[in-house]
C-alpha positions, 0 to 999 in steps of 0.5 A: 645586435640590436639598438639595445645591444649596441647601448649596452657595448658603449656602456661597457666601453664607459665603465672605467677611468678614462680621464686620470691625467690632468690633461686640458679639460680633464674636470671637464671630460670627466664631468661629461663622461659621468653625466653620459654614463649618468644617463645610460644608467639612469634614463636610456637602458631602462627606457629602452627596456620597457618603452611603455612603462610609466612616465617620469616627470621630474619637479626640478628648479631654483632654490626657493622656487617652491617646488616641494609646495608645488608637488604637494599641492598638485597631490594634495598631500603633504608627501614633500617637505618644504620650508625656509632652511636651505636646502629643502629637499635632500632625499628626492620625494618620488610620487607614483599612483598605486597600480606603478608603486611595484614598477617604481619600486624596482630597479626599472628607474634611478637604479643607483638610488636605493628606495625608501617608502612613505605614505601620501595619505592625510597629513603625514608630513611629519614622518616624512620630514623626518625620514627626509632630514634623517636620510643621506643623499643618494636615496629615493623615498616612494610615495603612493598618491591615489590623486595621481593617475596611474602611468604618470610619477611626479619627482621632486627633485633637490635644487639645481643651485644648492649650496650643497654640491651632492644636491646639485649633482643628484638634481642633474642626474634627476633631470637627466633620467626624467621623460618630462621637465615640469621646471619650476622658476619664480617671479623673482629669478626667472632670469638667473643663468643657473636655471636656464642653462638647464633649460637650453640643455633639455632645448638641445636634447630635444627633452619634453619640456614644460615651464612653470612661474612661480610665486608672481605677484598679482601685478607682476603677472602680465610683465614677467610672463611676457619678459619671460616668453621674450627669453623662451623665444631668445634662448630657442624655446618658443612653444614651450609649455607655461604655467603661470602660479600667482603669489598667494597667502599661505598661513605657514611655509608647509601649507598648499596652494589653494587648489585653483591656483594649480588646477591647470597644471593638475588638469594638464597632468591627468590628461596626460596620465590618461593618454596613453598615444601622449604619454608615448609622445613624450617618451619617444621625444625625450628618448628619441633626443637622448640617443641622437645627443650620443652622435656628438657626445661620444665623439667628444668623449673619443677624442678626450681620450686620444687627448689623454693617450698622448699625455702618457705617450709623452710620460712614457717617452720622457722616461724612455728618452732618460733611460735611453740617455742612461744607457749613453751614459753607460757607452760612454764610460766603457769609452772614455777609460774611467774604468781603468782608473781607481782599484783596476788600474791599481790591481794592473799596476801591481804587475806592470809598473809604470816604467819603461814597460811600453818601450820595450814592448815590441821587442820583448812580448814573449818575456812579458807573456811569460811575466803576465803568465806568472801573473795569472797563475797566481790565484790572488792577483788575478781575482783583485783584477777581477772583483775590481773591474766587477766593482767599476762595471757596477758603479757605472750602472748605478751611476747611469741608472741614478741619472736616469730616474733623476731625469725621468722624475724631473722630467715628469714633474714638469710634463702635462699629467705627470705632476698628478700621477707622482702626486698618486704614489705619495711624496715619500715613494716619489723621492724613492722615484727618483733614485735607483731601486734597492736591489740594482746593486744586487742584479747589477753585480750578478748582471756583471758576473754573467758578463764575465763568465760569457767573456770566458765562454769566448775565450774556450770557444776561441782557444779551441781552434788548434792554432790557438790552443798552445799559445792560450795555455800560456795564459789560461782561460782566466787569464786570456779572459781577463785580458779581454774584459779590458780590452772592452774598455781599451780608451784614454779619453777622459784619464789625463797627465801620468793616467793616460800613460798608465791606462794607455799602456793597461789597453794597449798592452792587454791588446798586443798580448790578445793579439799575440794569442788569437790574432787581430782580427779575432780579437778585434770579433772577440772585443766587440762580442764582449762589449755586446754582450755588456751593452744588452745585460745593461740595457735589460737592466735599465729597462727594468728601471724604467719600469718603475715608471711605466708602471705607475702609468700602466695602473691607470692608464686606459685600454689600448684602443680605448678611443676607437672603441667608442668611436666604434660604439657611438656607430653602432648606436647610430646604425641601429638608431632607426630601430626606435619608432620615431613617433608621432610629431612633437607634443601639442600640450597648450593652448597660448597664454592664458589670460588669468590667474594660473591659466597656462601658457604655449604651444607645445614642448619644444623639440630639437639635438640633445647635447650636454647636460647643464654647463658643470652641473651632474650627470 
């Protein structure tokens, strides 16, 4: 793998939703996560694929900074279209000689903008203001200027602060795609904070920088350009490249610059369109920030995601934790005797009666085989007793399932992320959340019927033993099997007054005649099978009703691993980082400030980490 390989595997580790919870900072990793991928797209993977290819300085600022003026006037045509109405520019105006209209064309640069054409020759603002007015934002219109010197393309981008938000964001993502800053500012707002957080982000990504001061009136010229080197030297950016554009008299808002007021920056410009070792300089210092800035970002963007992983590991534990207590629920009801109340205790009673029967129990248990023989043998009585404890068995799955997924909806309305995915499957299907699913009676009744006949299968395996075999036939598999069903659930807690009698006598009762049959140990075995057996076909069947939740989680929940991937990522990046030629030292592109009208001013682009594109702003 090389340094382009490994840009290309973090890329891939990027090309999903990584931040769905609103967990922390999520707007904010989300941004970060859209500028990074932004400027692989955009900057990077092209870049790297075709290092000499011509460079891109990129025209970006304030609204009102007189940018599009600016690039008209160093052209020499009107291929912008300025004016008073904000925004201005809302299709981005790129400016290429010639011989890099077919490279500039292409997909080598801004791949995610399709591309319009226009024309830089004698005035053709009004086909071009109406293309830009007429074209919607995610747009490139191209436009061939015989002034410009081949190697060097001039971008005019949207404002940085426009009212619109797309606008904004497109004017970011310009900037995080350019070799070159030529930032634009003016007398009146120099100061803002807008543009100099762009200005420190291009300091940290070590971006080849040059700054220029617009729209300065005559007197204003020496105070401002000095404040304003005060700010460059206090925000880190000492050396950086300065252009001083006085104010001027223009007959309308669509006219040029006079030509001597811009020629420094003309000057400047054709000198580095002609230098192949500069333009060079300045790629491999913008590139060379560029891919140090990954070292911090995809760490960061790493540990976002971790942050995230936790979020759905508390979602998904909240949902596991109810339906672990819905399963409790459910133990509790095979132990607290609720089941021997209601219809099974009725169909029971319709034999035993609540008289003396307990009393006589110990004296009379092989009269009372032979009654409860006859009881078994008739098919009605013993198929009420049946159906009515598959009835009881299923509302005590309802009943602990319906707790279940009030607790789970609950609990998640209330955790970190979880009030976002509800909002994600819409208010109608989350009150469903919130209850069982249609069909857990249906699965619940033929999840009891399987208990049931694997109780049976326990009884013919056990009445198989000869010692057994005469004393089952007294019963019959039916009945022996039925016998043991309650004793599944042989409890007096929770039944009070006549109840504990009755159910008392209904458990103790099924337990002496089982005994009688297959003896107390192996009823004992046999009881505890049964209640296993239960216990795991209603577990399976909460389990798939917690998978209505997890689920909706698994939907948009990113890859396992996902953060150690691009961690692993961001290492390969950097083992194979020595890979680009570092270059010769940072640009040399000035002289100091001038001393008159439109004289430039600096020492060079500075140099320094790249970090983060502007605080909010893009990608």
């Amino acid at each position: 793998m090389d340094l382009l390989g490994a840009l290309e595997g973090l890329r891939h580790r990027l090309d999903r939703e990584l931040f769905p919870l609103e967990i922390g900072p999520a707007a904010d990793d989300r941004r970060a996560l859209k500028e990074l991928t932004g400027q692989l797209d955009d900057y990077l993977l092209p870049r790297l694929r075709a290092i000499d290819a011509p460079l891109l300085a990129v025209v970006g600022g304030s609204t009102g900074a007189g940018k599009s003026t600016l690039v008209n006037s160093l052209v020499g045509a009107d291929v912008a279209e300025p004016g008073v109405l904000r925004p201005t520019t809302l299709v981005p105006t790129l400016v290429v000689s010639p011989a890099d209209r077919e490279w500039f064309m292409g997909q080598n640069v801004l791949p995610g903008l399709s591309r319009a054409t226009g024309s830089a020759t004698g005035s053709a603002a009004g086909s071009a203001a109406g293309s830009t007015a007429g074209s919607a934002v995610g747009a490139l219109r191209v436009v061939t200027s015989a002034s410009l010197g081949a190697g060097l393309a001039l971008l005019d981008a949207p404002d940085i602060d426009s009212v619109v938000t797309a606008n904004r964001e497109l004017a970011a993502q310009l900037l995080a795609a350019a070799d070159l800053w030529l930032f634009v500012t003016t007398a009146a707002r120099y100061a803002d904070e807008v543009p100099w957080s762009f200005l420190r982000s291009a300091r940290e990504r070590s971006t080849a920088l040059a700054l220029v001061l617009d729209r300065v009136p005559a007197e204003a010229v020496e105070p401002v350009t000095r404040d304003l080197e005060r700010l460059l030297v206090e925000n880190g950016l000492d050396g950086t490249r300065l252009f001083t554009v006085p104010e001027a008299a223009l007959p309308s808002e669509k006219a040029r610059l006079p030509a001597e007021l811009v020629s420094p920056i003309s000057a400047w410009l054709s000198e580095l369109a002609a230098d192949a070792a500069e333009r060079s300089r300045v790629v491999r210092q913008t590139l060379s920030g560029a891919l140090d800035s990954l070292v911090t970002r995809v760490p960061l963007l790493a540990d976002a995601v971790t942050r995230q992983q936790a979020g759905f590991d508390g979602l998904r534990s909240i949902v596991s934790g109810a339906y672990a207590g819905g399963l409790a629920d459910f133990d509790e009801g095979m132990r607290d005797g609720s089941l021997l109340r209601g219809e099974v205790l009725a169909r029971w009673q319709d034999f035993i009666g609540t008289g003396d029967l307990m009393r006589s129990l110990e004296s009379r248990v092989g009269w009372l085989r032979d009654r409860i023989a006859g009881f078994f043998t008739g098919q009605a009585p013993a198929a009420s007793l049946r159906d009515a404890l598959e009835s009881g068995v299923e509302t005590l799955i309802r009943g602990a399932a319906d707790g279940a997924a009030e607790r789970s909806l609950e609990g998640w309305s209330a955790a970190p992320g979880g009030p976002g995915i509800i909002a994600r499957v819409g208010a109608v299907d989350a009150a469903r959340l919130g209850r069982t699913s249609p069909d857990l009676g249906k699965r619940a009744s033929a999840a009891v019927r399987g208990w049931q006949e694997y109780v049976l299968d326990l009884v013919r395996h056990e009445g198989a033993e000869k010692r057994t075999t005469a004393r089952i036939a007294s019963f019959g598999v039916n009945g022996a099997g039925l016998l043991l069903m309650l004793a599944v659930f042989a409890s007096t807690g929770g039944l009070t007054g006549i109840e504990v009698g009755i159910a008392g006598g209904t458990s103790v009762l099924s337990q002496k005649l089982l005994e009688a049959v297959f003896g107390d140990q192996a009823v004992r075995t046999l009881t505890i099978q049964a209640r296993d057996d239960l216990r795991e076909r209603v577990r399976v069947l909460l389990e798939e009703e917690a998978g209505r939740f997890t689920a909706l989680l698994a939907e948009v929940e990113p890859p396992a691993g996902a953060a150690d991937a691009l961690r692993e990522a961001a290492q390969s990046v950097r083992t194979h980082r020595a890979e680009l030629p570092s270059g010769p030292a940072p640009i040399d592109v000035g002289e100091g400030v001038g001393e008159g009208v439109g004289e430039g001013a600096g020492e060079g682009v500075g140099d320094g980490a790249i970090e983060g594109i502007a605080e909010g702003e893009g990608s």
